[in-house]
N, C-alpha and C positions, 0 to 999 in steps of 0.2 A: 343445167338450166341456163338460160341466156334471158340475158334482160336490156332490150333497147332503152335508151336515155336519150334524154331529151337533151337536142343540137341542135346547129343550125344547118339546113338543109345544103349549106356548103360541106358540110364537115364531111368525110370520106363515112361511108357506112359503117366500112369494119372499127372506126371509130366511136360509132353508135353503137356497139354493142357492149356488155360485160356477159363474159361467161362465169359462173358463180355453181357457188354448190349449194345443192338443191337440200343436203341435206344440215345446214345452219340457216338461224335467221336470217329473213332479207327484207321483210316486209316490217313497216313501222304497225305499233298498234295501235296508232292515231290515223291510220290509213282507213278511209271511207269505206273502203272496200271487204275490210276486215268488220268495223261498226259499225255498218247500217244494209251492207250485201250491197253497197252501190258500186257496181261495175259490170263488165256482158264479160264473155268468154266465148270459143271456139273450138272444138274438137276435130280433128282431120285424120285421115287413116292413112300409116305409111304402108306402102302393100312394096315387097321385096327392095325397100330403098327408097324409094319412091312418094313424095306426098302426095296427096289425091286432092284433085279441085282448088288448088291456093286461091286459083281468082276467085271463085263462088265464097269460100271463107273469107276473102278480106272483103269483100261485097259487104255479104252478107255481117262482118263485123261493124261496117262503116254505117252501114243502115243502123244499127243497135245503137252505137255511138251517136248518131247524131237524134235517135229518138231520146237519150237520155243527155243530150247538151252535154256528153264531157269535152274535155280537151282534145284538141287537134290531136290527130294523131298520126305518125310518120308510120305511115306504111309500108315504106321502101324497106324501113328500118327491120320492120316486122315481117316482111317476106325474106330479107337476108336471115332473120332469127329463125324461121322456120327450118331453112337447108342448114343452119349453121348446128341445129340440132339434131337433126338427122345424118349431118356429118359424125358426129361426136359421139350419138349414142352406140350403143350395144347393138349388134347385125341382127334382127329378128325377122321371117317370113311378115309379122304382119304389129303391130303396135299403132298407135296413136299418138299426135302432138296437140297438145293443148295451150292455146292461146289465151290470157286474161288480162282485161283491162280496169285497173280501176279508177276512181275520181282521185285519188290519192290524197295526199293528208289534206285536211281541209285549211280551205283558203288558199292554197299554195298554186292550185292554176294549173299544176301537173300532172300528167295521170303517172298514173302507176301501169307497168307493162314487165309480165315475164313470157316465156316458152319453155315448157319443159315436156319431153318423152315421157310414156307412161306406158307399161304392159296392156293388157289386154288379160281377163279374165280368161279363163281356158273352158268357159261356159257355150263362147260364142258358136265355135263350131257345134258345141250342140244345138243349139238354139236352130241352126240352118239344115242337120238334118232332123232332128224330130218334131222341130217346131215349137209354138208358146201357147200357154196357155192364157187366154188375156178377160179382162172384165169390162166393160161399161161404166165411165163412172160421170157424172154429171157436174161439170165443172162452174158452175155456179151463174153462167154471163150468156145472153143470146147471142146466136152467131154474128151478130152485126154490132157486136160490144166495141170493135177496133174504131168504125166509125163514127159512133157513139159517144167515148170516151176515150178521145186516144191517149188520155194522160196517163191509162192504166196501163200501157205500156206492152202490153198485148203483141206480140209477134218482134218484141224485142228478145235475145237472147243474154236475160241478165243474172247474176249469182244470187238473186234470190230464190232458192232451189228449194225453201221450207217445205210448198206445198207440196211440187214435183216427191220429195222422198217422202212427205206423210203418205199421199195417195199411192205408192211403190207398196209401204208395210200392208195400208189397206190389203192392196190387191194379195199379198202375202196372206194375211188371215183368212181371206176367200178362197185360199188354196190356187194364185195365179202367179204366173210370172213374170205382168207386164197389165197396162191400163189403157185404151184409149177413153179421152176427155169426152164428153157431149156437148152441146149445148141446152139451156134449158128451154130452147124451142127445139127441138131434135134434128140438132143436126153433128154431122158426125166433123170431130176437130182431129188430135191429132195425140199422140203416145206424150210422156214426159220429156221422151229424149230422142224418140224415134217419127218418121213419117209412116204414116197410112196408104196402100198402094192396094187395090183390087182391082180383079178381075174380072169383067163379065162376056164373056166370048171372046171375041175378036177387041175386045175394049177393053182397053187399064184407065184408073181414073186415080186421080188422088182429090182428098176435100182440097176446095178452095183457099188459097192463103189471102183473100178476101177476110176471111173472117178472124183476121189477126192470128193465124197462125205463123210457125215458121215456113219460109222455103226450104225444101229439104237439098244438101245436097247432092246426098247419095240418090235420092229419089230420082232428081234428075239425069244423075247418070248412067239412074235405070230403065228411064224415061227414051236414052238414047238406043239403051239394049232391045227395047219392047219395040220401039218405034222400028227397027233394024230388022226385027223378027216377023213384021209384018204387021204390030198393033196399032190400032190408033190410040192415042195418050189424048187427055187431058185433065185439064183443072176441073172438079165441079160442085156444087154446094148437092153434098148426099145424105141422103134423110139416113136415119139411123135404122129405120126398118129395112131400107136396102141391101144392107148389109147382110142379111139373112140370104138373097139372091144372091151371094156373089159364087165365082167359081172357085176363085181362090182369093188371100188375102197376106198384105205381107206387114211389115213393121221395118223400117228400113233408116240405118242410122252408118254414119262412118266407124263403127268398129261391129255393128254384126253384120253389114250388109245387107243382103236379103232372110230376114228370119218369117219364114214362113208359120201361120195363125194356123191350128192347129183345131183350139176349144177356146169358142166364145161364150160370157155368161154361162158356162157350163154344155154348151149346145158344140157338138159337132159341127169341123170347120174343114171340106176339103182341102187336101193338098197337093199342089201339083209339081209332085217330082221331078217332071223333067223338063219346067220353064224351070224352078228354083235353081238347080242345078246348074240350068245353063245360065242364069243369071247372075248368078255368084261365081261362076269360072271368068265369065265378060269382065265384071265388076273388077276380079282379085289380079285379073292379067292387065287393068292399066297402069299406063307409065305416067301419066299427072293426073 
């Protein structure tokens, strides 16, 4: 695990770092982060050495960060912690690093920041050839809840993950393996962990991040592969009965990739083997 510290943006980076072990304490228990879930985090998929998307994650961190007012944060620091742990780890075809930030102990004005490697379930390749089986579940807020209220923090990516793993057992008791959120006007948002990507003909869309969802990374990358292949991509606010049209449907996050929807609600979900396929071969052969 590697952990930047707070310097002065004189100070040499590799200065800024502590490499530590992941398996002793490191975190105080008066840290915010730990007593109240206040801080974001970021997950990245290392594909043969390699981390995928750094700019879109620290983007997308910095946006999280400043929806929740923590502390500056030195990024430079954070992108050397990134390589600095995919130097160090274990050679694996494919794992994830995971980035967390929190407000740190309170009153202190510090955030708290680690990076540590993490395996990868050995689920995920299945999930991309046989696909998920996933549910509907109505997330409690109208699609336009971001601009609404954006104190609720809606399209932040923060450690407070209570609801994200209740709604998971749910969809578990339903006999699924995965949830897309609604809205309680019907419109379709977005998985716990994952982005929502359909297809209809010649058209990929993903729901709008209007509606305080996240930006996906992977989404985008796959955004690049469809657009490549001939598709036209967009953004766009999708009713939830559309969903029934689609030609195919994916769930797309930086450690499965493309996992292709299978069984929706119970209902039959085509799948189309040989966009998935190609998608996920595009996906697994980049270099950043």
């Amino acid at each position: 695990m590697v952990s930047p510290v707070e310097a002065s943006a004189t100070t040499p980076i590799a200065d800024r770092l502590h490499v530590v072990d992941s398996a002793t304490p490191q975190v105080s228990v008066l840290d915010l982060g730990v007593t109240r879930g206040d801080g974001i985090f970021e997950v990245l998929g290392v594909i043969n050495g390699h981390p995928q998307s750094v700019d879109a994650h620290l983007r997308r961190l910095s946006v999280s960060a400043a929806m929740l007012d923590l502390p500056r944060l030195d990024l430079d620091a954070i992108r050397a912690a990134i390589h600095r742990v995919v130097e160090l780890a274990e050679p694996r075809p494919e794992y994830v690093v995971k980035l967390v930030v929190t407000r740190g102990v309170e009153g202190s004005g510090v955030a708290t920041c680690w990076v540590i490697p993490l395996t990868l379930p050995d689920d995920f390749a299945g999930e991309r050839a046989h696909g998920l089986r996933v549910v509907l579940l109505d997330r409690g807020y109208p699609h336009d809840i971001a601009a609404r209220s954006p104190w609720l923090l809606t399209g932040a990516k923060t450690l407070s993950y209570a609801v994200n793993k209740a709604v998971l057992r749910e969809a578990a008791r339903r006999g699924a393996d995965d949830v897309i959120f609604t809205s309680t006007d019907g419109y379709v948002l977005e998985s716990p962990s994952s982005t929502l990507i359909a297809r209809y003909g010649n058209r990929v869309w993903t729901p709008s991040t209007s509606q305080g969802i996240l930006r996906g990374t992977t989404q985008g990358a796959a955004f690049e592969f469809f657009a490549d292949a001939g598709y036209a991509t967009s953004e766009v606010l999708l009713r939830v009965e559309q969903l029934w049209d689609a030609d195919a449907l994916w769930l797309a996050n930086s450690a499965r990739m493309l996992a292709p929807i299978r069984e929706l609600d119970g209902r039959h979900v085509p799948i189309d083997r040989e966009l998935t396929d190609a998608g996920n071969a595009a996906l697994l052969a980049r270099t950043e």
